[in-house]
Backbone as numpy.savetxt, mean C-alpha at the origin, in Angstrom:
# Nx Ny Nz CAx CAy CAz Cx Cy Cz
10.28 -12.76 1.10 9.05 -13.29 0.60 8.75 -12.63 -0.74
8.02 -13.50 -1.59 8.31 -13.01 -3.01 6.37 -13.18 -3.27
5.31 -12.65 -3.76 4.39 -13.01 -4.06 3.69 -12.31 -5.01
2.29 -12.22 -5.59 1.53 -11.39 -6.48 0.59 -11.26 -5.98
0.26 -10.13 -5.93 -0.72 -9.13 -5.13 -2.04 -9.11 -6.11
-3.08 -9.75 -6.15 -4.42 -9.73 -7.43 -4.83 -8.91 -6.68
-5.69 -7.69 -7.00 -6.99 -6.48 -6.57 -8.05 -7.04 -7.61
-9.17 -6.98 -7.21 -10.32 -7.00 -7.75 -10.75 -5.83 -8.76
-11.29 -5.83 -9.70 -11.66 -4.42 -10.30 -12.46 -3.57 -9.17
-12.14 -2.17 -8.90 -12.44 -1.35 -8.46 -12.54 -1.33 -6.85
-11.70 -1.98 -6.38 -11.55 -2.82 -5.08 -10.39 -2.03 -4.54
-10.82 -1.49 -3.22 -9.87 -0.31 -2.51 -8.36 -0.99 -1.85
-7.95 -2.27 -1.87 -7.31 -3.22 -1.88 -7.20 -3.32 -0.03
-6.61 -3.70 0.44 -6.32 -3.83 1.66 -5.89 -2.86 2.43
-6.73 -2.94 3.93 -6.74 -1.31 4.62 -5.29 -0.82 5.07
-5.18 0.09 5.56 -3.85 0.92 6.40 -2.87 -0.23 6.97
-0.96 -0.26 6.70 -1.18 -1.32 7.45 1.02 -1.10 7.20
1.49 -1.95 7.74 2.91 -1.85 7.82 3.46 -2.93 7.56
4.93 -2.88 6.73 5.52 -4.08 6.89 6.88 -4.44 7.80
7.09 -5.36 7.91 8.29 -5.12 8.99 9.87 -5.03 8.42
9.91 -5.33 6.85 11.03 -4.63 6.33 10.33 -4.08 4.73
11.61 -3.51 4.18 11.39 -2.97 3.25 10.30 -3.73 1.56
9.51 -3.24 0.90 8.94 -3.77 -0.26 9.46 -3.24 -1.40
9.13 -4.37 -2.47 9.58 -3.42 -3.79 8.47 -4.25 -4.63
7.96 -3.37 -5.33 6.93 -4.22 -6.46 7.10 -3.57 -7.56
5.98 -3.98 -8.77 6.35 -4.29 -9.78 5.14 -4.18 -10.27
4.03 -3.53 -10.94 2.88 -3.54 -11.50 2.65 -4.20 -12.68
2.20 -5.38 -12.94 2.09 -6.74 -14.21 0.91 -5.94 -14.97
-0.55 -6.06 -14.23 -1.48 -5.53 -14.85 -2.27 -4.56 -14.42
-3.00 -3.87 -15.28 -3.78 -2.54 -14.34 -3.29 -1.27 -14.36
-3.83 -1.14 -13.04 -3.46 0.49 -12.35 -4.04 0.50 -10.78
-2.71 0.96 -9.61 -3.26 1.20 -8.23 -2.74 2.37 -8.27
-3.61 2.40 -6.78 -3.11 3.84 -6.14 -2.69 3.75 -4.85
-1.53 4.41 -5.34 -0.43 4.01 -3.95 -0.60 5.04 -3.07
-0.32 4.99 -1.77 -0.03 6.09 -1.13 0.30 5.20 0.73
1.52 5.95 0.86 2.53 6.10 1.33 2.30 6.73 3.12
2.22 6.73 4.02 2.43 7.87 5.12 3.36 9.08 4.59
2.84 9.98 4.65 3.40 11.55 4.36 3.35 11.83 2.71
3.05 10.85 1.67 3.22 11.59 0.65 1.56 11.23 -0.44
1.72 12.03 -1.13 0.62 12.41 -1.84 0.07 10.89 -2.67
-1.51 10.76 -2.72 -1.30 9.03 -3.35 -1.11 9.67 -4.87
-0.50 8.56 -5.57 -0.60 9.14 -7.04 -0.62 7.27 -7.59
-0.84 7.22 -8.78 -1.36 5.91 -9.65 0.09 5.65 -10.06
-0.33 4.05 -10.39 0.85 3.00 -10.48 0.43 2.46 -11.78
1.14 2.45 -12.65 0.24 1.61 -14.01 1.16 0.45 -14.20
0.36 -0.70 -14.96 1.23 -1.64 -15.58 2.39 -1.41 -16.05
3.65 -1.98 -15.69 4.95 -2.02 -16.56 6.14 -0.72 -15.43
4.84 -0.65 -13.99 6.26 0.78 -13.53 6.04 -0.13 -11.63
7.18 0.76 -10.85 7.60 -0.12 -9.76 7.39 0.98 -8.65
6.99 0.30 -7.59 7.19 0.79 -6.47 8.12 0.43 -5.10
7.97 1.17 -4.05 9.18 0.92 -2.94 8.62 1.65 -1.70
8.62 0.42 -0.82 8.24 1.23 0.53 9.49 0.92 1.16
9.46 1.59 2.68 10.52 1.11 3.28 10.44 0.40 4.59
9.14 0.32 4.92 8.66 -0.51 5.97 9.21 -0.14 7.04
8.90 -0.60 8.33 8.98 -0.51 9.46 7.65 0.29 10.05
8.14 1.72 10.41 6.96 2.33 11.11 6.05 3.04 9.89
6.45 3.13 9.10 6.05 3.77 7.75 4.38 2.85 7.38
3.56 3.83 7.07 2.36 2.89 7.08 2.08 3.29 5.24
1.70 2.14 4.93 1.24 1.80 3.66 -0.28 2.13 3.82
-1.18 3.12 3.03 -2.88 3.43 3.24 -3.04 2.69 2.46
-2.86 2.85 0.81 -3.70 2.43 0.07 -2.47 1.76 -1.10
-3.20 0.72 -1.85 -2.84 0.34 -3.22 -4.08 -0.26 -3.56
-5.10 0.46 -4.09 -6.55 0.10 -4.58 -6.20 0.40 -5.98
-7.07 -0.50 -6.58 -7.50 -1.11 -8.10 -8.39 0.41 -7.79
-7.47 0.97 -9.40 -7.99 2.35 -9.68 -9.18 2.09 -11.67
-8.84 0.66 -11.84 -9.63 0.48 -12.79 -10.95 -0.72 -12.50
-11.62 -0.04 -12.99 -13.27 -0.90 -12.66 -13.48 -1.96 -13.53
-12.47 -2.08 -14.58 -13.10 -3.20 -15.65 -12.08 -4.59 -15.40
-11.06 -4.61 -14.79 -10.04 -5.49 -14.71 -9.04 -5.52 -13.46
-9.12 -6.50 -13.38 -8.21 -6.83 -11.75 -6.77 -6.01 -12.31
-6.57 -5.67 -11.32 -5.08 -5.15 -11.20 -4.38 -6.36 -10.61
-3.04 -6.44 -10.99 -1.68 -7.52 -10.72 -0.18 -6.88 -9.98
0.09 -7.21 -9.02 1.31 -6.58 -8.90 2.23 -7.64 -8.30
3.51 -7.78 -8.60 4.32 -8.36 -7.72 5.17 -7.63 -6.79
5.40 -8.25 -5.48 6.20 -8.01 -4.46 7.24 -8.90 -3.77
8.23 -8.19 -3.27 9.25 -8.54 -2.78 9.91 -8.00 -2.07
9.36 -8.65 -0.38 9.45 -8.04 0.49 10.91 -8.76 1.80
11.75 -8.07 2.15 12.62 -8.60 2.87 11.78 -8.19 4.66
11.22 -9.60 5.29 10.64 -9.61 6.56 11.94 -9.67 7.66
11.25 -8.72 8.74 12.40 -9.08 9.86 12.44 -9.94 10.73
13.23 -10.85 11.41 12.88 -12.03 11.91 11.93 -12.14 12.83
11.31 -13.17 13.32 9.83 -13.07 14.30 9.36 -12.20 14.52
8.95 -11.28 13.24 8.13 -10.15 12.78 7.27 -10.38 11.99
5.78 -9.95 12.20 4.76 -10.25 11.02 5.31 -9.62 10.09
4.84 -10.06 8.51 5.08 -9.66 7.68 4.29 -8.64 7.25
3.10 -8.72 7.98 2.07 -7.33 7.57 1.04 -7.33 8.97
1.26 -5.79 9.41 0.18 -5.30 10.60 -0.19 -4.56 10.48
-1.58 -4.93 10.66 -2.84 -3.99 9.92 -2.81 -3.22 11.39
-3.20 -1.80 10.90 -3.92 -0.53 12.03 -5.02 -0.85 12.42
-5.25 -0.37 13.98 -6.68 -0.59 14.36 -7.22 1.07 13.77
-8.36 0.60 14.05 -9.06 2.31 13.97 -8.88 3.75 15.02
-7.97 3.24 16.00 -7.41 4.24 17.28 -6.40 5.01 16.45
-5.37 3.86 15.83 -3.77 4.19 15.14 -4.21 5.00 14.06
-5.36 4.88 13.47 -5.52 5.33 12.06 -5.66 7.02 12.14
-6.58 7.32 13.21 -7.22 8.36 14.03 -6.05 9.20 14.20
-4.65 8.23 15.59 -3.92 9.04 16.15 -2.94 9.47 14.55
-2.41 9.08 13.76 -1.73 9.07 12.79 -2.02 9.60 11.69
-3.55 9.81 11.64 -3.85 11.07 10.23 -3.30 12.18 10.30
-2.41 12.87 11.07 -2.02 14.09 10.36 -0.85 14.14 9.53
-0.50 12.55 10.29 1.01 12.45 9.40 0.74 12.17 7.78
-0.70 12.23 7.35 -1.00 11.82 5.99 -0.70 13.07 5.32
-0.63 12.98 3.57 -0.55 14.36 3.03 -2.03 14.76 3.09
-1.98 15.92 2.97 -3.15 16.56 3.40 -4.29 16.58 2.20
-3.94 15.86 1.21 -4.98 15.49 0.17 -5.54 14.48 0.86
-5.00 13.67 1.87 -5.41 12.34 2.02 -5.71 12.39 3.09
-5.79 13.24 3.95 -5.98 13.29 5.55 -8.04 13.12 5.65
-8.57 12.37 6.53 -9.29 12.02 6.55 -10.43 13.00 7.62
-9.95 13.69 8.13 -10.20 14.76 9.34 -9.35 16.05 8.73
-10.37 17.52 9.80 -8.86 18.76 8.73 -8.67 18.56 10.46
């Protein structure tokens, strides 16, 4: 599946959540902030790429880190067969699974 991801200006983009195979994107316009299960979030600007690897690996964040202009990204994601392509966390998973966050990002100490 191939698509473009629009964020709203200053818009935390879509909550905690997994894909069932690997992503690769591509930042068109803007700036997000990525962050990963286990690693530190750090910013994505126009013109640079990212890579998850999906499966159990949870994606937190790619929020529009600029307030004046939508952020743009493309993706291209290889889904596994009669697998959603994206499953969002309930608020139990989010809970049991914060420690696996980096600890800048951990939501509880």
């Amino acid at each position: 599946m191939v698509g473009v991801v629009t964020v709203p200006p200053g818009d935390a983009g879509s909550g905690p959540h997994r894909h069932s195979g690997p992503v690769f994107g591509y930042v068109l316009e803007g700036e997000i902030l990525f962050e990963l299960e286990g690693e530190e979030p750090y910013p994505i600007k126009a013109g640079e790429a990212f890579w998850e690897p999906g499966g159990e690996v949870v994606h937190y964040q790619a929020g529009n880190l600029r307030d004046d202009i939508a952020s743009k990204f493309v993706v291209c994601m290889a889904c596994a067969p009669d697998v959603p392509m994206l499953t969002f966390l309930d608020e139990d998973e989010i809970r049991e699974r914060d420690h696996l966050r980096h600890p800048t990002a951990r939501k509880s100490s």
